[in-house]
Backbone as numpy.savetxt, mean C-alpha at the origin, in Angstrom:
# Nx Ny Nz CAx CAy CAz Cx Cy Cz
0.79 -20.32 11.14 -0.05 -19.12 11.14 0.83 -17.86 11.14
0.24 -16.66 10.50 0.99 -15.55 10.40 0.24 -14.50 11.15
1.24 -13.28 11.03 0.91 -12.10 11.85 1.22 -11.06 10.79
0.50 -9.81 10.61 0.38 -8.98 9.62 0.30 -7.39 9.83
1.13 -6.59 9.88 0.82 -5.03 10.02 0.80 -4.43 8.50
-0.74 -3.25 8.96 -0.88 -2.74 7.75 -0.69 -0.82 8.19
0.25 -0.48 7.88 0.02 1.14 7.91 -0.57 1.54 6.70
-1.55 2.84 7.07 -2.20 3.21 6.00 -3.77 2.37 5.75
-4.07 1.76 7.10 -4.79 1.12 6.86 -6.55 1.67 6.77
-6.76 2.80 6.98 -7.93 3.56 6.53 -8.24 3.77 5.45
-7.16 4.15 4.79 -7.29 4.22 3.00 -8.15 3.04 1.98
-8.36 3.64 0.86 -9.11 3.03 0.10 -8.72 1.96 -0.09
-7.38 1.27 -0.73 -6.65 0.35 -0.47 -6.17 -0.39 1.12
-6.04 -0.06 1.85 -5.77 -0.61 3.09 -7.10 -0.73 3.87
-7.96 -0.20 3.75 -9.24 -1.16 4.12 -9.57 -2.45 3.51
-9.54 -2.39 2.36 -9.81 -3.55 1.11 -8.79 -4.88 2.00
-7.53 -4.25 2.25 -6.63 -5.16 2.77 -6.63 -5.80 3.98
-7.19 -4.60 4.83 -7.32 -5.37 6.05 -8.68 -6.24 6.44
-9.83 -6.10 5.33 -10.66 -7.16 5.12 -10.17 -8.07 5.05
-9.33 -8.52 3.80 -9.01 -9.75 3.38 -8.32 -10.28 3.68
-7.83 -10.04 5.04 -6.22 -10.38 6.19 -7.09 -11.11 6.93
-8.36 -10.53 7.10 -8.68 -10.68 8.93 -9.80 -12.01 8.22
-10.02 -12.16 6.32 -10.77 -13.27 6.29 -10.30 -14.27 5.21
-8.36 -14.06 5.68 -7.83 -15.21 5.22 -7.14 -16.20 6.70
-7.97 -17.36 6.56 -7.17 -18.16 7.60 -5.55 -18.43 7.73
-4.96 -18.34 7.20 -3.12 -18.26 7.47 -2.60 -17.13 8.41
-3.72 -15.95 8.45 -3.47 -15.12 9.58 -4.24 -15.54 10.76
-3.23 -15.26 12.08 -3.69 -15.43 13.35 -4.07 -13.86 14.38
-3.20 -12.57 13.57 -3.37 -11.45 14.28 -3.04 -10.62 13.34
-3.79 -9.95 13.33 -3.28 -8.48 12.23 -3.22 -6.95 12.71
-2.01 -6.73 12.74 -2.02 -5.15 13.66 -2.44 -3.87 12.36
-3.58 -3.03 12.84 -4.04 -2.35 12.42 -3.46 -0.65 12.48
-2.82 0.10 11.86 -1.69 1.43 12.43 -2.79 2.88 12.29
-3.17 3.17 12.98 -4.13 4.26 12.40 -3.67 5.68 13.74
-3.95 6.82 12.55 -4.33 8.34 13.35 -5.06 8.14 15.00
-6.03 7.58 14.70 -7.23 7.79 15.24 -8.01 6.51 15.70
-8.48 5.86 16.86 -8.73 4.68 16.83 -10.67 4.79 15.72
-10.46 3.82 15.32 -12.04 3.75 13.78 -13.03 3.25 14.71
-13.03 2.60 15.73 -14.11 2.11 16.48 -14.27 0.17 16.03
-13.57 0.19 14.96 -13.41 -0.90 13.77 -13.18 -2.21 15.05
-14.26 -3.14 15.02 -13.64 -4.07 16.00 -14.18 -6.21 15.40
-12.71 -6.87 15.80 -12.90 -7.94 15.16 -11.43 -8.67 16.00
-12.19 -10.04 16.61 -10.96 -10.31 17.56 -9.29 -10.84 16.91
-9.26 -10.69 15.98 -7.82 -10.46 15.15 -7.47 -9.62 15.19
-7.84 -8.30 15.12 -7.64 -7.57 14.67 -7.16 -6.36 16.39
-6.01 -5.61 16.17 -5.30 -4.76 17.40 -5.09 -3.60 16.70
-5.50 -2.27 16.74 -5.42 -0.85 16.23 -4.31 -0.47 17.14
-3.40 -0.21 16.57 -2.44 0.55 17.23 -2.67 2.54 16.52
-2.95 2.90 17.20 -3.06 4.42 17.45 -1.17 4.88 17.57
-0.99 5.99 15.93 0.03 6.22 16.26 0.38 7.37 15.22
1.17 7.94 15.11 1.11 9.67 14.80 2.48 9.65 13.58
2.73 9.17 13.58 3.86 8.54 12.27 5.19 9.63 12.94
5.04 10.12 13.58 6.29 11.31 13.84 7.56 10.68 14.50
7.60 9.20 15.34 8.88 8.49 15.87 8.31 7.07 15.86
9.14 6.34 15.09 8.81 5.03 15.15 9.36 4.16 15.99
10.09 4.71 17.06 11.03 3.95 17.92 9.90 3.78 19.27
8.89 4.72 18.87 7.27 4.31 20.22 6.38 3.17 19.38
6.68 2.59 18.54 5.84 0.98 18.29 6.62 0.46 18.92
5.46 -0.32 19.43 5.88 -1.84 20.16 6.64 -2.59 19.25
7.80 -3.27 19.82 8.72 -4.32 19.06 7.72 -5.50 18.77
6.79 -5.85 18.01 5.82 -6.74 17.71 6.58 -7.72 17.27
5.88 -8.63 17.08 6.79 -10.62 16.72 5.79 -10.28 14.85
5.82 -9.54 13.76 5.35 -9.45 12.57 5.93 -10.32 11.60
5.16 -11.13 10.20 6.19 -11.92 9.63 5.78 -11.16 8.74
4.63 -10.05 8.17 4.76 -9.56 7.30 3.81 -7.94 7.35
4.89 -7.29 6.45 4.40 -5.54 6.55 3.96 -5.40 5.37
2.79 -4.15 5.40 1.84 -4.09 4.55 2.23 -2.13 4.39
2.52 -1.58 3.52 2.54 -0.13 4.06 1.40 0.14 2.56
0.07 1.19 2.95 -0.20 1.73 1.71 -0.33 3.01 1.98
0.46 3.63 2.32 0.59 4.97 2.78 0.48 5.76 1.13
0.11 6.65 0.83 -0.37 7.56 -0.16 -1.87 8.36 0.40
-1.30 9.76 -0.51 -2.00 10.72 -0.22 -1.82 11.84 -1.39
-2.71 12.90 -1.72 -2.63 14.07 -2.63 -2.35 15.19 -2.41
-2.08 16.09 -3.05 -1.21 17.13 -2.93 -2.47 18.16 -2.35
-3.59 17.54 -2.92 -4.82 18.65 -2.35 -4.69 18.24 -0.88
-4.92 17.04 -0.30 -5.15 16.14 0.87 -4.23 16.61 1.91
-3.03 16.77 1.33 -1.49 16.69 2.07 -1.18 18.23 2.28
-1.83 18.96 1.31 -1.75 20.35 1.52 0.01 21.25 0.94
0.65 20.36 0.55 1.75 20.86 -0.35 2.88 19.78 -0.86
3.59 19.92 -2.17 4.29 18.91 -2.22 4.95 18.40 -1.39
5.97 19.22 -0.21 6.32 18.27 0.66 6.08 17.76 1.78
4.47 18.05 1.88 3.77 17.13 3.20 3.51 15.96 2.31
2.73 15.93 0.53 2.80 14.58 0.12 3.87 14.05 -0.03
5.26 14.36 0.09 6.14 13.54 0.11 6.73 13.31 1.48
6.50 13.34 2.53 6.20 12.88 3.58 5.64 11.48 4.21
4.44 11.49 3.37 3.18 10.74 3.42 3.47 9.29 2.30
3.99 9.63 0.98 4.02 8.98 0.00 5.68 8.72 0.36
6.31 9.21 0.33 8.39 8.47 0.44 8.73 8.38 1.78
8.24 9.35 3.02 9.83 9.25 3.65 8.67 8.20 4.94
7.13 8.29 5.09 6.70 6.96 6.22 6.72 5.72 5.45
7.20 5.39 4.32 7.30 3.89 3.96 8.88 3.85 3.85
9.87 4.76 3.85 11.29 4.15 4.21 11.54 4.36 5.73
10.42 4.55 6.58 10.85 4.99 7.86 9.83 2.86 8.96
9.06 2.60 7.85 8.69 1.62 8.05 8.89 0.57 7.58
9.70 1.08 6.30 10.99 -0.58 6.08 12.56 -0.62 7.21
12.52 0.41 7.64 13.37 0.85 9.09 12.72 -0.64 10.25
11.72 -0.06 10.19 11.04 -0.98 11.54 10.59 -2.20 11.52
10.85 -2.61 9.69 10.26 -4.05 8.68 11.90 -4.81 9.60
12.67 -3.93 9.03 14.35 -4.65 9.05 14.43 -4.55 10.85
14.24 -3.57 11.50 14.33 -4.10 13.23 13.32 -5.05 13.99
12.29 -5.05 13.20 11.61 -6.48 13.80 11.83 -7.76 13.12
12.58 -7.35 12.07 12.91 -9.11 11.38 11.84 -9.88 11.12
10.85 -8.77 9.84 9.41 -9.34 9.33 10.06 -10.00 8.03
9.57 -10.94 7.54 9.84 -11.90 6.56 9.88 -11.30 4.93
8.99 -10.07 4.91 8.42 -9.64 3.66 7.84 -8.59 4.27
7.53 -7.60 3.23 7.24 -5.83 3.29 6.78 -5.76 1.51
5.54 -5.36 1.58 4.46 -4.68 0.15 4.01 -3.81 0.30
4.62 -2.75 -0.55 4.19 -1.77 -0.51 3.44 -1.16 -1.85
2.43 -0.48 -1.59 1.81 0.02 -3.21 2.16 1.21 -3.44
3.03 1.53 -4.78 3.77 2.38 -5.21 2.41 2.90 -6.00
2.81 3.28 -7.39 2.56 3.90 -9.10 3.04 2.81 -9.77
2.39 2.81 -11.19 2.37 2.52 -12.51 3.41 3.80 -12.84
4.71 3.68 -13.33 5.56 4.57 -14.18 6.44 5.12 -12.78
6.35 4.66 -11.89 7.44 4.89 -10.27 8.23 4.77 -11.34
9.59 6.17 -10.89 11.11 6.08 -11.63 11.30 7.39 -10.37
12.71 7.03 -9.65 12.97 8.15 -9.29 13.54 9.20 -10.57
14.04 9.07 -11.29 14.54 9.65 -12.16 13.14 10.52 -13.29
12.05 10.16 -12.58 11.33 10.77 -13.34 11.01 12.88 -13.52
10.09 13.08 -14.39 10.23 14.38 -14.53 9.03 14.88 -13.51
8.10 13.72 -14.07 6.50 14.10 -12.87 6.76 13.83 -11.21
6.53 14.92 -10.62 6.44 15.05 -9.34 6.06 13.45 -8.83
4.57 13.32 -8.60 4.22 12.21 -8.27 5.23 10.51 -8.59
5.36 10.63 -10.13 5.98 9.30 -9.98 7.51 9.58 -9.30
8.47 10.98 -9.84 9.73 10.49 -9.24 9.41 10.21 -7.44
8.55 10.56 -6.13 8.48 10.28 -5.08 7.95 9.47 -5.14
7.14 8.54 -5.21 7.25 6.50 -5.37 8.54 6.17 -5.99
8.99 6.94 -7.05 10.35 5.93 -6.89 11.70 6.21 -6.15
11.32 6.97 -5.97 12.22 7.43 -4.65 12.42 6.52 -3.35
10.77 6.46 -2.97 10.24 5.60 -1.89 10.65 4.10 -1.94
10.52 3.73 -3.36 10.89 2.09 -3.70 12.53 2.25 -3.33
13.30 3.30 -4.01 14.66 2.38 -3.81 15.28 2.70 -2.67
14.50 3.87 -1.64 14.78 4.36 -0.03 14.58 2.76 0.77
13.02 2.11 0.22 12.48 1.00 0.78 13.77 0.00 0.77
13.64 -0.68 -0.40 14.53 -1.54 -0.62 15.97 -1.46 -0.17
16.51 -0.11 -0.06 18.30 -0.14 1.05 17.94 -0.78 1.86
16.48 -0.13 2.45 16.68 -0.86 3.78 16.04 -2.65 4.24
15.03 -2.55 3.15 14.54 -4.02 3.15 15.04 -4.43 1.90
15.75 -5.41 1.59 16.02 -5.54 0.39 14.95 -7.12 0.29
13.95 -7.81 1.27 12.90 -8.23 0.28 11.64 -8.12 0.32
11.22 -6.87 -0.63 10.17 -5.92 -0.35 9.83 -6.56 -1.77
8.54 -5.75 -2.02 7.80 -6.53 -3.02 6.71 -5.05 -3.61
6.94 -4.26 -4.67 6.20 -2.80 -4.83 5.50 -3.38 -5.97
3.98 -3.16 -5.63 2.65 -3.51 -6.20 2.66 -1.77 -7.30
2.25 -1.36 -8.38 2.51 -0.49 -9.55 1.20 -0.27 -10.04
-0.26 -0.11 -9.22 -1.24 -0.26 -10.06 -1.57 0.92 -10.90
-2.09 1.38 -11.58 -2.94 2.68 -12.19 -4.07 3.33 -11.34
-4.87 3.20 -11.69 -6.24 4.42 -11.30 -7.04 2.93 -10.26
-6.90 3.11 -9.23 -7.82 2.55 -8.19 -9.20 2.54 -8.00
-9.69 1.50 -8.09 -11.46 1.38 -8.26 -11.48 0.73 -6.85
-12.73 1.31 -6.42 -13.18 0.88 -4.90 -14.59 1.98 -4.59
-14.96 1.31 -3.25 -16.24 1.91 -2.70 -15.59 2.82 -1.59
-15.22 4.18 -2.40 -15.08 4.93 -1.05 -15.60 5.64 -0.78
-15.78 5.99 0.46 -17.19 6.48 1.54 -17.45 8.15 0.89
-16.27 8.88 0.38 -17.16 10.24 -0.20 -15.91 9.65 -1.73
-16.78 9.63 -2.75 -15.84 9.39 -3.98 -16.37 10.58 -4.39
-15.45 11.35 -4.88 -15.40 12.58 -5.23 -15.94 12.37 -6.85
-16.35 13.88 -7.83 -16.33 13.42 -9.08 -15.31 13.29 -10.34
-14.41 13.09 -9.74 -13.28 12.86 -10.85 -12.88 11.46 -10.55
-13.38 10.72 -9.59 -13.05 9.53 -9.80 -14.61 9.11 -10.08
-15.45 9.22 -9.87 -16.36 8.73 -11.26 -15.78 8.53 -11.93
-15.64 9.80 -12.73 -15.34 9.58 -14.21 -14.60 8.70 -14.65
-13.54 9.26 -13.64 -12.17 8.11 -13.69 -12.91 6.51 -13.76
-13.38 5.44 -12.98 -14.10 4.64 -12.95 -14.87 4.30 -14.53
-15.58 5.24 -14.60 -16.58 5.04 -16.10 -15.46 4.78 -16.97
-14.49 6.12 -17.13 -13.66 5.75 -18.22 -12.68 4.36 -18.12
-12.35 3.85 -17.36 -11.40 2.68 -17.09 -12.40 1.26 -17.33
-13.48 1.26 -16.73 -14.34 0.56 -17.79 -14.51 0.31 -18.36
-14.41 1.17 -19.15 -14.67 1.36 -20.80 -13.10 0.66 -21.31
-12.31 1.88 -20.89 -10.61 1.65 -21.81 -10.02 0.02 -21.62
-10.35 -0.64 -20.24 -9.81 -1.60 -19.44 -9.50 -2.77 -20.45
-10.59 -3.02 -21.45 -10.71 -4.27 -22.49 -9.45 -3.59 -23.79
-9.22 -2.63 -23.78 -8.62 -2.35 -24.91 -7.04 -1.92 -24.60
-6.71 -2.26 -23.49 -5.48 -1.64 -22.77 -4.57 -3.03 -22.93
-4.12 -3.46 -24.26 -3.40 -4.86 -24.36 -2.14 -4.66 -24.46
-1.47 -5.90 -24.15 0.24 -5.98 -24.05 0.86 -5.06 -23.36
1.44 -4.08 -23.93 2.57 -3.20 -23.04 1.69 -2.40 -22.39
0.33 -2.16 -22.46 -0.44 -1.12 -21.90 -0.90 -1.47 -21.30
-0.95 -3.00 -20.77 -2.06 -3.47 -20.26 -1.74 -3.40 -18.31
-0.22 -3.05 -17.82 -0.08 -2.56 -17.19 -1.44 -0.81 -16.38
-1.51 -0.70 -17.67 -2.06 0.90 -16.62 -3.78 0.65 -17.41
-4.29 -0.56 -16.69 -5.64 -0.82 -16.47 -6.12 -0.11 -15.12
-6.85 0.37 -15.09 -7.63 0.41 -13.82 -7.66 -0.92 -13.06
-7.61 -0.44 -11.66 -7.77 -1.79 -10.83 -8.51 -1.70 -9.63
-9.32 -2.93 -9.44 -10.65 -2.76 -8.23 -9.12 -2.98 -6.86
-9.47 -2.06 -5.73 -8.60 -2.36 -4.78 -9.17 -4.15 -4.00
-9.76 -4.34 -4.35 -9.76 -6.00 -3.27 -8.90 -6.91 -4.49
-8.73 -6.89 -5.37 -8.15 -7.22 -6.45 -6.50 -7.23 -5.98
-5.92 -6.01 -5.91 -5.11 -5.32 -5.59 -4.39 -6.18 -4.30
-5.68 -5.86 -3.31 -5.05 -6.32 -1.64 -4.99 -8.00 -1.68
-5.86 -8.65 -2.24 -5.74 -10.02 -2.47 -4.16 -10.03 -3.05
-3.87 -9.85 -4.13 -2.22 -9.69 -5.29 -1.42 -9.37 -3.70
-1.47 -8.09 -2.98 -0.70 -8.15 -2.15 -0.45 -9.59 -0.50
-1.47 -9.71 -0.51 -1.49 -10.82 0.46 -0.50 -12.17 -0.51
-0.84 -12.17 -1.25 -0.07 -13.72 -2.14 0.96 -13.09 -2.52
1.33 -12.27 -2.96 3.13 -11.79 -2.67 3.98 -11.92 -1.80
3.19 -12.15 -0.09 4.07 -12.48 0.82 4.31 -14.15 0.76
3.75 -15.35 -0.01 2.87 -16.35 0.65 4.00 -17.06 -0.89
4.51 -16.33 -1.71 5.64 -17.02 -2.92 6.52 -15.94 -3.31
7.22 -16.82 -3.81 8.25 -15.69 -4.71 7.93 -15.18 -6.11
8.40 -13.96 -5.30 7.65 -12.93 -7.13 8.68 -11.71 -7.39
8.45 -11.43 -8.99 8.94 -10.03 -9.14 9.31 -9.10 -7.85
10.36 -8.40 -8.04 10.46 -7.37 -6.86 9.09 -6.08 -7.38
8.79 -6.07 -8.62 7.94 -4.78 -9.05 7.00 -5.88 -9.54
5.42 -5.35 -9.21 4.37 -6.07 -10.24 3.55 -5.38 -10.34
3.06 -5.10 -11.97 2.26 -4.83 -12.79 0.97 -5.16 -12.69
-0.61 -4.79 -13.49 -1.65 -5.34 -13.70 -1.10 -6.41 -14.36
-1.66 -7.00 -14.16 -1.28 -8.84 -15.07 -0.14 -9.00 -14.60
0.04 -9.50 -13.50 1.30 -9.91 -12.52 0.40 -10.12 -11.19
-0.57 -9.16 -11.11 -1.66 -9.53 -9.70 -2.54 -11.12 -10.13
């Protein structure tokens, strides 16, 4: 039986995930990392309440595997470098704490087109984040999806659209493109749970989940 921490676990993606943790039997406990305790209750499941500002106040937990889906927007985050805060420096500050608890495996969900070397804001900080991650965990595992489909509680209207249109494009997005499909997040968090569970790509694509 395993044990599982997910930071970021409120998010659209890290809810999806911590569903499908707490209703896959191979897990025995899944630590939950949140702002704010959610009220969220299920006897697997332990909310650790915690402020991302020193990671040396988590408990030294017995984890065999880390889950980070930390991401956020520049509207959300309130300037580029609070989202890069949020998006690069709490997922190399939690492959820090992957490598001092001696967890087995660390997945993290980057971008589709992550390059630090890139020109776009957004992708060069995921790839920033991937190769900060990997110094320090070198066996991490960065999930690359496109435009995220899910039920979230206020979906704004540009992800409608977003949604309608990926619908539509999703069947026609073949071979080299077929990477930047839209993807339902339980889709997503399932791909991440079986990344810890075999050996895979260090980077995976749509059609790699």
């Amino acid at each position: 039986m395993k044990t599982a921490i997910i930071f970021g676990s409120s998010g659209l993606t890290g809810q999806a995930l911590l569903k499908n943790l707490v209703n896959d039997n191979r897990y025995e406990k899944i630590y939950s990392v949140v702002r704010r305790h959610t009220g969220y209750s299920n006897p697997k499941v332990e909310e650790i309440v915690f402020d991302y500002k020193d990671f040396s106040k988590l408990p030294p937990l017995m984890v065999n595997h880390v889950f980070s889906c930390m991401g956020t927007t520049i509207k959300a985050a309130g300037s580029k470098e609070a989202q890069q805060v949020i998006d690069r420096d709490y997922p190399i500050s939690i492959s820090k704490f992957a490598k001092q608890i001696a967890a087995e495996k660390m997945v993290c969900v980057s971008s589709v087109g992550a390059d630090s070397r890139a020109g776009n804001f957004y992708l060069r900080t995921k790839g920033e984040m991937e190769l900060g991650v990997k110094a320090n965990f070198p066996n991490s595992v960065f999930m690359r999806p496109s435009f995220l489909m899910g039920d979230r509680k206020e979906l704004r209207i540009g992800e409608k659209i977003g949604i309608g249109v990926f619908k539509v494009l999703n069947p026609f997005l073949l071979g080299g493109l077929k990477k930047f499909r839209g993807i339902n997040v339980d889709k997503l968090s399932k791909a991440m749970i079986e990344a810890c569970f075999k050996d895979t790509k260090q980077v995976l694509h749509y059609g790699d989940f």
